[in-house]
Structure formats: C-alpha cells, structure tokens
Chimera marker file (.cmm) of the C-alpha trace (Angstrom):
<marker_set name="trace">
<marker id="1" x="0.000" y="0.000" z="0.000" r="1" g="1" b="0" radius="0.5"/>
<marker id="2" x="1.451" y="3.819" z="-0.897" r="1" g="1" b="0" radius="0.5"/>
<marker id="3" x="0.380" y="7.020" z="1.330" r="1" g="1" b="0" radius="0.5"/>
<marker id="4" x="0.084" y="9.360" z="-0.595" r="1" g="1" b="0" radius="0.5"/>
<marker id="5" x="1.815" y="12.846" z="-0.106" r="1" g="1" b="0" radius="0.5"/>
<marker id="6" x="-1.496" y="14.439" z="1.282" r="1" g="1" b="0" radius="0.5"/>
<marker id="7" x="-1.997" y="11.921" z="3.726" r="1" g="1" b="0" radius="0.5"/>
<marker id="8" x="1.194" y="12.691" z="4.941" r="1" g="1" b="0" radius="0.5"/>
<marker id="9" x="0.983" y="16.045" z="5.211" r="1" g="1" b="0" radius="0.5"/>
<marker id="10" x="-2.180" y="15.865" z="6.750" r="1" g="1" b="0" radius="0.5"/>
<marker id="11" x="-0.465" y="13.323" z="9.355" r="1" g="1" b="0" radius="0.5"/>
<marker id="12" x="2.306" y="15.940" z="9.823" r="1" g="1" b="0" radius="0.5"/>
<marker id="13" x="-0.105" y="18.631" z="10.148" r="1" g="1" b="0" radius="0.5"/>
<marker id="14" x="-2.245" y="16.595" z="13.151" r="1" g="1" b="0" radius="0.5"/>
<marker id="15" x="0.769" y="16.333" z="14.843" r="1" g="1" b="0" radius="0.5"/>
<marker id="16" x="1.907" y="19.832" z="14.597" r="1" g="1" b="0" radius="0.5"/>
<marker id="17" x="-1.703" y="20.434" z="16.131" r="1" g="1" b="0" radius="0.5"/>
<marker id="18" x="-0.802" y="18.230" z="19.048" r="1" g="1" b="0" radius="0.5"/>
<marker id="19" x="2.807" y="19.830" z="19.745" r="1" g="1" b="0" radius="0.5"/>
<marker id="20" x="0.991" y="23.240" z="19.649" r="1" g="1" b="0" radius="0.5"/>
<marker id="21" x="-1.845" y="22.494" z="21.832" r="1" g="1" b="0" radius="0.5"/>
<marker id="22" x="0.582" y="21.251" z="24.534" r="1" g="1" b="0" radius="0.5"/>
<marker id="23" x="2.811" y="24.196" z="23.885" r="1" g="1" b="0" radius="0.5"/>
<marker id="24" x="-0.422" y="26.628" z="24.306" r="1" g="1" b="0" radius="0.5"/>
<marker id="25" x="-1.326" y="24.528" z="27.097" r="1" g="1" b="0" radius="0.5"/>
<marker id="26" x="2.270" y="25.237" z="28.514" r="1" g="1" b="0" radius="0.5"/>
<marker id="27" x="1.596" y="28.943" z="27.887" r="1" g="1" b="0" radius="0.5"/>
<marker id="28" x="-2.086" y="29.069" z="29.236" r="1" g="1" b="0" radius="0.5"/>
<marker id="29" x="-0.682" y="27.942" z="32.851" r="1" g="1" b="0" radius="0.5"/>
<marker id="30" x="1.990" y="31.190" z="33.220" r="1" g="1" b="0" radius="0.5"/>
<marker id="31" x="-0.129" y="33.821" z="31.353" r="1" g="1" b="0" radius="0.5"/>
<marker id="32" x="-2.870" y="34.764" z="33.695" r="1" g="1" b="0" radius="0.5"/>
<marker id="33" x="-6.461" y="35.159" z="32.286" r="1" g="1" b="0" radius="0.5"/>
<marker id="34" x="-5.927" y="33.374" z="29.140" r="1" g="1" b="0" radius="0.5"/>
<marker id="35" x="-8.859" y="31.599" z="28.819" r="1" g="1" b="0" radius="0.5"/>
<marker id="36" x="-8.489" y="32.188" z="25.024" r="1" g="1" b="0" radius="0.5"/>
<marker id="37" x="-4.663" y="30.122" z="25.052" r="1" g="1" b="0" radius="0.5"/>
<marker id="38" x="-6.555" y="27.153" z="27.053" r="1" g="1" b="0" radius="0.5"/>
<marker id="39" x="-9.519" y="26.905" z="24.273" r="1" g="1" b="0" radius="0.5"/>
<marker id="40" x="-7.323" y="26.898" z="21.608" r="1" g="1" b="0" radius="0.5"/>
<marker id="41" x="-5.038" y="24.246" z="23.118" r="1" g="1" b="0" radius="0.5"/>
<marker id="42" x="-7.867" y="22.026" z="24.254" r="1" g="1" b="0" radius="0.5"/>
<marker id="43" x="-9.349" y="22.409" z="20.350" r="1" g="1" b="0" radius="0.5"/>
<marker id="44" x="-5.786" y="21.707" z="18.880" r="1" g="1" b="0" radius="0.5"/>
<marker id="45" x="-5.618" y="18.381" z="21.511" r="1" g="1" b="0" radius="0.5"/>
<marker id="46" x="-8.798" y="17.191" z="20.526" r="1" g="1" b="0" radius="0.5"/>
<marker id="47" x="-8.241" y="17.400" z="16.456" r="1" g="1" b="0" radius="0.5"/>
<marker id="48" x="-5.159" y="16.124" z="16.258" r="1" g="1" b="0" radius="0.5"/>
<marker id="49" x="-6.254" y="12.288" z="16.939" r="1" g="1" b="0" radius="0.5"/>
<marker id="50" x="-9.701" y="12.521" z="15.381" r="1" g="1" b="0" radius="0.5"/>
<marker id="51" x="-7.189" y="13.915" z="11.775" r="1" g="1" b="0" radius="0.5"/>
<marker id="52" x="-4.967" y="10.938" z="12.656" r="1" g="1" b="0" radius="0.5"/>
<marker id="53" x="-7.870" y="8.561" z="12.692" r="1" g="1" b="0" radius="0.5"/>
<marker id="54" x="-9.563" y="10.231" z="9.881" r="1" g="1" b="0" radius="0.5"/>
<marker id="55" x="-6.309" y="9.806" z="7.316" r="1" g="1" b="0" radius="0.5"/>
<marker id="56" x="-5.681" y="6.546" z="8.058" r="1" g="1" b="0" radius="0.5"/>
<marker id="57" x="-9.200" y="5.037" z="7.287" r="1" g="1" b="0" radius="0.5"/>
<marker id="58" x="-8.238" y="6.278" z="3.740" r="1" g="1" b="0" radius="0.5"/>
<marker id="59" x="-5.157" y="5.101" z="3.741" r="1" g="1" b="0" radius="0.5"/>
<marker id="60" x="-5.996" y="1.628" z="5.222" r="1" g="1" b="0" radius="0.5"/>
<marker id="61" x="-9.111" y="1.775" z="2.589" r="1" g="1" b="0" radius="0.5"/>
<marker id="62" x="-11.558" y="1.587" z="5.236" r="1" g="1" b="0" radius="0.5"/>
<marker id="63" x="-13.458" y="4.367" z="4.020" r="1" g="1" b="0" radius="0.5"/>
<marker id="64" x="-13.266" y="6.430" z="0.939" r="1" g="1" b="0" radius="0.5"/>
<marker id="65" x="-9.815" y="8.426" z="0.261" r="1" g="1" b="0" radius="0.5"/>
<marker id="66" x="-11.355" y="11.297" z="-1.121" r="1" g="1" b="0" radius="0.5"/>
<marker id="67" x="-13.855" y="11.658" z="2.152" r="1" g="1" b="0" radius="0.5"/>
<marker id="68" x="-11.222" y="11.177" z="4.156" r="1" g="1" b="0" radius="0.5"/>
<marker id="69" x="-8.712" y="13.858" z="2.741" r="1" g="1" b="0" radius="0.5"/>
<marker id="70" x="-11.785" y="16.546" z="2.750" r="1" g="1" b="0" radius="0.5"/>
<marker id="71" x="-13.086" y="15.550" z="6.078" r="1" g="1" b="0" radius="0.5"/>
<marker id="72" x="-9.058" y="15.967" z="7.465" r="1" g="1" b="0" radius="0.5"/>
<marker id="73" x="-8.137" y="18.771" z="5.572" r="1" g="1" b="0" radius="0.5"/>
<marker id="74" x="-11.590" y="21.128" z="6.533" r="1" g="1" b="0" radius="0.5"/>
<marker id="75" x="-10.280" y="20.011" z="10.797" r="1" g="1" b="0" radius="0.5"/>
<marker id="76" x="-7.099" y="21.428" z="9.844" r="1" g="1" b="0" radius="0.5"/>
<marker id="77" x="-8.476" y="24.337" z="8.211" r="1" g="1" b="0" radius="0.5"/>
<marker id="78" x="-11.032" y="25.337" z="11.335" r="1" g="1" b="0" radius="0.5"/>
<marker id="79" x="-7.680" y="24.648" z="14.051" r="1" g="1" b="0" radius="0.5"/>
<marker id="80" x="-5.834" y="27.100" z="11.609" r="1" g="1" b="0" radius="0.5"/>
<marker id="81" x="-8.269" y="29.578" z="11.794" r="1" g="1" b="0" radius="0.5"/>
<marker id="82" x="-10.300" y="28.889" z="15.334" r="1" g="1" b="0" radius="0.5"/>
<marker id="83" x="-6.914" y="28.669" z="17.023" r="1" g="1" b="0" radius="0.5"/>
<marker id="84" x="-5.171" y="31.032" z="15.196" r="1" g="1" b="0" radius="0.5"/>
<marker id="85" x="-7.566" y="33.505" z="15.803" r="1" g="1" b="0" radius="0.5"/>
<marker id="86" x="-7.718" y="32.746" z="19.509" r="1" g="1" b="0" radius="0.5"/>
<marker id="87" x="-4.192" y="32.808" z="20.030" r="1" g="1" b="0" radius="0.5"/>
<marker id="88" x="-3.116" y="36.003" z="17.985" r="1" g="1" b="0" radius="0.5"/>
<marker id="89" x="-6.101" y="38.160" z="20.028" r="1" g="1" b="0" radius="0.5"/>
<marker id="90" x="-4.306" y="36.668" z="22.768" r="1" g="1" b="0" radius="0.5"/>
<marker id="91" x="-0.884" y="38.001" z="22.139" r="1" g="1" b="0" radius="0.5"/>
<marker id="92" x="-1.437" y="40.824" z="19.957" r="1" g="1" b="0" radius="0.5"/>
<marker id="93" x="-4.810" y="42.000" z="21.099" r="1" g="1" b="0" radius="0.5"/>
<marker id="94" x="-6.387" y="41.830" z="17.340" r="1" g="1" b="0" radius="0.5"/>
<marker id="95" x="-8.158" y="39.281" z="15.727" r="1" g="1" b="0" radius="0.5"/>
<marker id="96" x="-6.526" y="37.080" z="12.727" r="1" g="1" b="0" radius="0.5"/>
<marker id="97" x="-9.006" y="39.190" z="10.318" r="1" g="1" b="0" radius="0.5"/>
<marker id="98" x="-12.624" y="39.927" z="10.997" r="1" g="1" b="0" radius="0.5"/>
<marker id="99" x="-15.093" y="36.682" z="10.991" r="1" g="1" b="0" radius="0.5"/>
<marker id="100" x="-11.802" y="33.946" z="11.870" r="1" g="1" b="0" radius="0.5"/>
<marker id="101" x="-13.107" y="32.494" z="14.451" r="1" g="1" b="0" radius="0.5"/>
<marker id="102" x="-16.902" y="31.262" z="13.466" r="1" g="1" b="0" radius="0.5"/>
<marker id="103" x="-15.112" y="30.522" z="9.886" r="1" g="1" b="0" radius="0.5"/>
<marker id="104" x="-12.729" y="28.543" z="11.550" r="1" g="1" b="0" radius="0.5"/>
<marker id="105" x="-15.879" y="26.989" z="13.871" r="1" g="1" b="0" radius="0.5"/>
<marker id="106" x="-17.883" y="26.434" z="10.955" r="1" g="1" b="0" radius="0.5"/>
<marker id="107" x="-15.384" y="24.446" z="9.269" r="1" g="1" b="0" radius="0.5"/>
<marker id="108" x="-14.679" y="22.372" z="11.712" r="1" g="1" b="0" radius="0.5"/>
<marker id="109" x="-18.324" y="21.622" z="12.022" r="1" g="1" b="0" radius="0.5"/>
<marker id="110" x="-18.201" y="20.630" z="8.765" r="1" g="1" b="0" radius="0.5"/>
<marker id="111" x="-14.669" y="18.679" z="9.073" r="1" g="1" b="0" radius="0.5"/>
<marker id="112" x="-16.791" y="16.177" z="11.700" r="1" g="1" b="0" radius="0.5"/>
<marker id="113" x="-19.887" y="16.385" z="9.401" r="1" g="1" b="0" radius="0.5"/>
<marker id="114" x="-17.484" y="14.912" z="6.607" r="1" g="1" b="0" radius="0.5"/>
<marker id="115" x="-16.297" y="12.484" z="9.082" r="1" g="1" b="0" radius="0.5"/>
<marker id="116" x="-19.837" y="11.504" z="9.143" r="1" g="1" b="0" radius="0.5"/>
<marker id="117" x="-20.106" y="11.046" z="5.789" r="1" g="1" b="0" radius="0.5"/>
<marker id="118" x="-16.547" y="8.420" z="5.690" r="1" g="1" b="0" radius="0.5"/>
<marker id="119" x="-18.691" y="5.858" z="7.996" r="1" g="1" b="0" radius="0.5"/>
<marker id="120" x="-21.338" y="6.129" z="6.013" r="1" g="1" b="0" radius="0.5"/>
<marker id="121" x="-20.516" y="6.039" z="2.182" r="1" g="1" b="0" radius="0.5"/>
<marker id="122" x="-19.583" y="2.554" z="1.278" r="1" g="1" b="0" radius="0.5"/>
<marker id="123" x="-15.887" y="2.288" z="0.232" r="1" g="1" b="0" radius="0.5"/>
<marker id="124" x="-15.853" y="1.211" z="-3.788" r="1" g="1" b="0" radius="0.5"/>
<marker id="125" x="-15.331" y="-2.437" z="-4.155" r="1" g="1" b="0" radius="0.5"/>
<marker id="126" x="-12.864" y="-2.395" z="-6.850" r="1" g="1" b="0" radius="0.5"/>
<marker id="127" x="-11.889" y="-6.077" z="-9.025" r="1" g="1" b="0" radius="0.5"/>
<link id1="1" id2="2" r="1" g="1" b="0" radius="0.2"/>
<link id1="2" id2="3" r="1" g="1" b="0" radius="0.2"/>
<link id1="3" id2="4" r="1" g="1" b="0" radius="0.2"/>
<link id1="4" id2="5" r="1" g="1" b="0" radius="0.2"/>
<link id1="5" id2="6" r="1" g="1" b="0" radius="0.2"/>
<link id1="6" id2="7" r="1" g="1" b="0" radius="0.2"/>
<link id1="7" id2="8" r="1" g="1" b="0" radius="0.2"/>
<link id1="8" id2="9" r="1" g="1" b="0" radius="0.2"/>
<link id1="9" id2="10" r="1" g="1" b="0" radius="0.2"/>
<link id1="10" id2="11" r="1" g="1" b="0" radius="0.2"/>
<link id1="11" id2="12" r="1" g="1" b="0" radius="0.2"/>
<link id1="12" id2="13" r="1" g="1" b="0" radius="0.2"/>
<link id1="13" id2="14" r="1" g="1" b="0" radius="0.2"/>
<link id1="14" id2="15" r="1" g="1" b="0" radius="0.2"/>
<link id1="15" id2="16" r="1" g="1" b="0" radius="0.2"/>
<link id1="16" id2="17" r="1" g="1" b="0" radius="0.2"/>
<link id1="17" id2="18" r="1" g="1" b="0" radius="0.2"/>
<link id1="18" id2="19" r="1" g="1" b="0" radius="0.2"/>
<link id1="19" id2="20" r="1" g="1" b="0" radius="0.2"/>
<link id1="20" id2="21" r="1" g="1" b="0" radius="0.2"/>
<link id1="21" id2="22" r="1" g="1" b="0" radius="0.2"/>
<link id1="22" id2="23" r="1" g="1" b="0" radius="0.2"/>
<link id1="23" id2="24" r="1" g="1" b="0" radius="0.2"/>
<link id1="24" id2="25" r="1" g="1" b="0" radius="0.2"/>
<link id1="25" id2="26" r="1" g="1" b="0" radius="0.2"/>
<link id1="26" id2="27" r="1" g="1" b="0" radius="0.2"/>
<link id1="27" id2="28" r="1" g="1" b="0" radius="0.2"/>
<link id1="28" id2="29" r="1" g="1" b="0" radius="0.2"/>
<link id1="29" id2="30" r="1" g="1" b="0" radius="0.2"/>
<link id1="30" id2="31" r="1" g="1" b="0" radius="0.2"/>
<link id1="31" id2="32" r="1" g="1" b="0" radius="0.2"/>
<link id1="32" id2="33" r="1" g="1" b="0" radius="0.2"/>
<link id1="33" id2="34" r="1" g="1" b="0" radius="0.2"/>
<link id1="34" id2="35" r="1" g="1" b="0" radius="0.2"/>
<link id1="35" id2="36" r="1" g="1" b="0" radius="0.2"/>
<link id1="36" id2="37" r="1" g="1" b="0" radius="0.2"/>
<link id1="37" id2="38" r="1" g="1" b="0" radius="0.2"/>
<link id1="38" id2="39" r="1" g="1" b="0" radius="0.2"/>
<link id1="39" id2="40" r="1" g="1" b="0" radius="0.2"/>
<link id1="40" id2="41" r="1" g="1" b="0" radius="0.2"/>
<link id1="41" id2="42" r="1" g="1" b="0" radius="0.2"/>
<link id1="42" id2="43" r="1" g="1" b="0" radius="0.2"/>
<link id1="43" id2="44" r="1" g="1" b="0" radius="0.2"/>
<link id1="44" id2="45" r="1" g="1" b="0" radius="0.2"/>
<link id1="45" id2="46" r="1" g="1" b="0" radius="0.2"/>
<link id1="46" id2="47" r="1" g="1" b="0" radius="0.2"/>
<link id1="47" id2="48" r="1" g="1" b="0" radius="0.2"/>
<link id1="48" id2="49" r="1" g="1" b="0" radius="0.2"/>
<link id1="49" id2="50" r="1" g="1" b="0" radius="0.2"/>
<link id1="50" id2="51" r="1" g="1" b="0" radius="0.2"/>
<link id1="51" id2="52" r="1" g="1" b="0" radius="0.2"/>
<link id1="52" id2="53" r="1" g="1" b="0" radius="0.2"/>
<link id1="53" id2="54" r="1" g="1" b="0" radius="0.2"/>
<link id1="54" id2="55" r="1" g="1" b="0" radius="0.2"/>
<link id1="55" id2="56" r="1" g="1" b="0" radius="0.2"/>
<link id1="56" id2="57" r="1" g="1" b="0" radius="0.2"/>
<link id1="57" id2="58" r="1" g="1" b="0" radius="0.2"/>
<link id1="58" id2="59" r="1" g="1" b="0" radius="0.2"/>
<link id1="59" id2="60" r="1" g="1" b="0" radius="0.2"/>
<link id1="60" id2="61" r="1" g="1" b="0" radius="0.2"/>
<link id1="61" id2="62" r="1" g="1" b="0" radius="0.2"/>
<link id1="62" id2="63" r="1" g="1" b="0" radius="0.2"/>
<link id1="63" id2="64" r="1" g="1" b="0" radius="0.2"/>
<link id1="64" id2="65" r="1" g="1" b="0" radius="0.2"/>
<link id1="65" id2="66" r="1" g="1" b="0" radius="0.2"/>
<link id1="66" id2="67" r="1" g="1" b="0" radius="0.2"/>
<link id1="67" id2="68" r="1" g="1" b="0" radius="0.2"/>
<link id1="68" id2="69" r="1" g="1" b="0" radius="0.2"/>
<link id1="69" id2="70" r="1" g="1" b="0" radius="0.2"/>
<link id1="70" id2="71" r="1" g="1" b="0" radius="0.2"/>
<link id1="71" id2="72" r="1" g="1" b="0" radius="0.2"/>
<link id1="72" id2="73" r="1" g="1" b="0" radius="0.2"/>
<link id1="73" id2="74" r="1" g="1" b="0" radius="0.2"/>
<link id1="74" id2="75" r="1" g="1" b="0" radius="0.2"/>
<link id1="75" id2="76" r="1" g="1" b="0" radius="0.2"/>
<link id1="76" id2="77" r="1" g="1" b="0" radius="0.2"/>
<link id1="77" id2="78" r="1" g="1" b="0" radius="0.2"/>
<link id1="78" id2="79" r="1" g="1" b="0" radius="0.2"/>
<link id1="79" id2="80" r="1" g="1" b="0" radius="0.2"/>
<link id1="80" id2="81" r="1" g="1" b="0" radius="0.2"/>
<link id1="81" id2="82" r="1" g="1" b="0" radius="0.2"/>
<link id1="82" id2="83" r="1" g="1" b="0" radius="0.2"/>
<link id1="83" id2="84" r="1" g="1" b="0" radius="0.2"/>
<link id1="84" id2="85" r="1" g="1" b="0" radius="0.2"/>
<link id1="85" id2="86" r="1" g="1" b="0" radius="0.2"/>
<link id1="86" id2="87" r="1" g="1" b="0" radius="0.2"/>
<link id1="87" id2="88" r="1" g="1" b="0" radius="0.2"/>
<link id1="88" id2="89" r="1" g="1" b="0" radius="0.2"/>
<link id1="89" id2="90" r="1" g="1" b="0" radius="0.2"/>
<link id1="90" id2="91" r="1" g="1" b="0" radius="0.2"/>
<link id1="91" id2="92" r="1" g="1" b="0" radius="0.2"/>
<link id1="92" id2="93" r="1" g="1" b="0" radius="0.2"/>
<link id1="93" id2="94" r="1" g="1" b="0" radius="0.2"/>
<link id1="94" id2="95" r="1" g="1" b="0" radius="0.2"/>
<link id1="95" id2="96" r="1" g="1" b="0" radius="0.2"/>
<link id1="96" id2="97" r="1" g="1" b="0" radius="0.2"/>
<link id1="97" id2="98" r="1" g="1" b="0" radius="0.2"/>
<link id1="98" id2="99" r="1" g="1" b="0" radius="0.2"/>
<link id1="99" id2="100" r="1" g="1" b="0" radius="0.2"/>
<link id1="100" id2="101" r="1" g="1" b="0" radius="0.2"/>
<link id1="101" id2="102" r="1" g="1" b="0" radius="0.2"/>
<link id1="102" id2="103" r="1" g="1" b="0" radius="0.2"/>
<link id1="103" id2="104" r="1" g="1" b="0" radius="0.2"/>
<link id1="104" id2="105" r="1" g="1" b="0" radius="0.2"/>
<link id1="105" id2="106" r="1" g="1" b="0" radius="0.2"/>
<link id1="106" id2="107" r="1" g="1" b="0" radius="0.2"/>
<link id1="107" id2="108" r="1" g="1" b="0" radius="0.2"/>
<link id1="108" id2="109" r="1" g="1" b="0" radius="0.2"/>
<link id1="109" id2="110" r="1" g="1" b="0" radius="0.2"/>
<link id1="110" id2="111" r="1" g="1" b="0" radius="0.2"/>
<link id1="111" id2="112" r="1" g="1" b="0" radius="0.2"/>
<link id1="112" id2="113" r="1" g="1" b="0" radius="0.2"/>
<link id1="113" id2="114" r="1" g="1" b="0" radius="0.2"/>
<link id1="114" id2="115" r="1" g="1" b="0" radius="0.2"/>
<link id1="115" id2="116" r="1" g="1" b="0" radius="0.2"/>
<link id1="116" id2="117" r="1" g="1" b="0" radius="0.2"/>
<link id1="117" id2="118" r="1" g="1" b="0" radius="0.2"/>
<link id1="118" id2="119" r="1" g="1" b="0" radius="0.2"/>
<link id1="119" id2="120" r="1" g="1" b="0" radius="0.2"/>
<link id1="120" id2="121" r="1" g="1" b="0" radius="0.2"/>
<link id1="121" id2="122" r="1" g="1" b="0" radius="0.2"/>
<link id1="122" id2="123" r="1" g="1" b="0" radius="0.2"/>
<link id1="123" id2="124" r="1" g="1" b="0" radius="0.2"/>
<link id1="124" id2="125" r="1" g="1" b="0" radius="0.2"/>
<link id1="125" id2="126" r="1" g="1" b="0" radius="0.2"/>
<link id1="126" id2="127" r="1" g="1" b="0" radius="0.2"/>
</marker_set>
C-alpha cells in the first residue's frame, strides 16, 4: 500500500496540532487570564487524533480516500483559523481578520460532518 503525499501532510499537520496544543497549554498555565490560550489548546488536543484517525481510514481503505482527505483537511483548516484567531487576540490583542473564528468553527463543524459522511458512504469495491 502507498500514502500518498497528502496523507502525509495531513499526518504531519495533526501532529503539529498536538505539539501546539501542549505548547499553548504550557503557555495558558503562566499567562494569567488566558482563557483564550486554554480553548485553543484544548481544540488543537482534541483534532489532532480525530485527523490521525480520519487519514488513516483512507489510507488503510476503510473508508473512501477522497472523504477522508476533505473531512481531514476542513479540521485542519477550522484549528488554523479557530486557534489562530484565539491565540493572535491573545498576544497581539487583534483578531486574525474579521469573521476567523466562526469561519474557523464552521469548518470544523463541517470537518466532523465529513467524518460523518466516511462511515457512512460505502468504500468502492474495486476487481
């Protein structure tokens, strides 16, 4: 079986997610009031497995590749933004750009609503 490039990327990129949220975690715990730093680094903990998972049904053909790239690659796209925009109010006390954070919340809604969609869809038989 081959991985493709994308599928390691996206593996790369969960685990960037991971060393982040324990580095924001890290940073929550000596900056006082930021409630913002602990969101993001809970969100970024949380994602990280569920984009692991998610890539490697496609790449163990246990659900559709395709599904599972999209449903990966919109997680990684909400932590970018949700997080991002969290942790950049944070530190410089402006937001990412206006509208980061629901765009970021929406497409992580729609990340796990892909997800959905990998158990569901029956993976293509092929012979």
């Amino acid at each position: 079986m081959r991985v493709s490039r994308l599928d390691r990327a996206l593996v790369a990129l969960a685990c960037l997610a991971g060393l982040l949220g324990v580095a924001l975690s890290a940073a929550a715990a000596h900056i006082p009031g930021a409630d913002s730093l602990k969101t993001a680094a809970q969100f970024l903990l949380f994602h990280a497995p569920a984009i692991l998972v998610i890539t490697g049904l496609g790449a163990a053909g246990l659900a559709r590749p395709g599904l599972t790239r999209a449903a990966a690659g919109l997680l990684v796209l909400g932590l970018v933004l949700f997080c991002g925009d969290l942790s950049v109010r944070t530190w410089l006390q402006r937001p990412l750009f206006p509208m980061a954070a629901p765009t970021g919340g929406f497409s992580l809604m729609a990340g796990w609503i892909a997800g959905i969609l990998c158990a569901l869809v029956p993976v293509r038989i092929r012979g």
